[in-house]
C-alpha positions in Angstrom: 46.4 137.2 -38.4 47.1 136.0 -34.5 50.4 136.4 -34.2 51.9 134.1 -31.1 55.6 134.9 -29.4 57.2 131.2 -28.5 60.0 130.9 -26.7 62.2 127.8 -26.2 65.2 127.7 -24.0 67.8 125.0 -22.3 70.5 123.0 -22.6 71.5 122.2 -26.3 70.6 119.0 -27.5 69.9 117.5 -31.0 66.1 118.3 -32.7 65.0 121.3 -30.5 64.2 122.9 -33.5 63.3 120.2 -35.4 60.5 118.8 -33.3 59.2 122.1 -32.4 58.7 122.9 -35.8 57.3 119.2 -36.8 54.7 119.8 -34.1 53.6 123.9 -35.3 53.9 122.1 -39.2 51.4 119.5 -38.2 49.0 121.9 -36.6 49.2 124.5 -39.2 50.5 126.9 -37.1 53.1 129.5 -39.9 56.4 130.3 -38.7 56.8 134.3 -39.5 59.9 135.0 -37.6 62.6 133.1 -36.1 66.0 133.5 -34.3 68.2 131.3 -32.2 71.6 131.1 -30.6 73.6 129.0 -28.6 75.2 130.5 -25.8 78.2 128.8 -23.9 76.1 125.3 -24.2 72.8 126.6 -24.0 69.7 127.1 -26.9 67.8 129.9 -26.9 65.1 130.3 -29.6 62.0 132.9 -30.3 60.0 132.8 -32.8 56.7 134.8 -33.9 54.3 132.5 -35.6 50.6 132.8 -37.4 48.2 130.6 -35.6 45.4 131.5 -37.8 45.7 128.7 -40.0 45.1 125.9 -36.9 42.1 124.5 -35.8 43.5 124.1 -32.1 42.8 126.9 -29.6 45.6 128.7 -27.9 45.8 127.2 -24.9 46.1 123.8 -26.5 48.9 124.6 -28.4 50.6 126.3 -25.2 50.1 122.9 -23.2 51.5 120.8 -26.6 54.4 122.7 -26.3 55.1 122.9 -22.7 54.5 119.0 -22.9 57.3 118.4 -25.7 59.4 120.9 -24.1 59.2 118.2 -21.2 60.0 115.3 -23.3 63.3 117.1 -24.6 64.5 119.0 -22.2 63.4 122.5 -23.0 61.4 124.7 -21.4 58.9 126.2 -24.1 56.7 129.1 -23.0 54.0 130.7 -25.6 52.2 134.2 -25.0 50.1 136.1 -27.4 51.0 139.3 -29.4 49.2 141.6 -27.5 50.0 140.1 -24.7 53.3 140.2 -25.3 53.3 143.6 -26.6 51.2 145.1 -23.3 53.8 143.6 -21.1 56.9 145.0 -22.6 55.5 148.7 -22.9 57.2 151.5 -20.8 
């Protein structure tokens, strides 16, 4: 499995979550995890997905997303597991 952290966050507008998930559908990229909230006008979304199933490369899908965060307003921002993990370990 290669799990992916994504990260969407801005001002709270109708279809964030919609289009981001239209767009990891279409690739084939599986939603594992994912939680959102809305704080005092503001969206705020992580969610872990399976990218295993896609034929695009990571980087790809990183640039997709920061390109359709663009377009609606968001600011999308992907990093990889272990990535991820390495970077929040005290």
């Amino acid at each position: 499995m290669k799990k992916t952290i994504i990260t969407v966050v801005g001002k709270d507008t109708v279809g964030i979550i919609a289009k981001v998930c239209t767009y990891l559908a279409e690739s084939g990229i599986n939603i594992l995890d994912i939680s959102q909230t809305i704080v005092s006008g503001f969206f705020n979304m992580m969610m872990i997905v399976d990218m295993s199933g896609t034929d695009k490369e990571f980087n790809q899908v990183a640039d997709d997303l920061e390109s359709l965060g663009k377009e609606i307003g968001v600011v999308i921002k992907c990093q990889k597991e272990e990535i991820f993990d390495s970077m929040h370990r005290i």
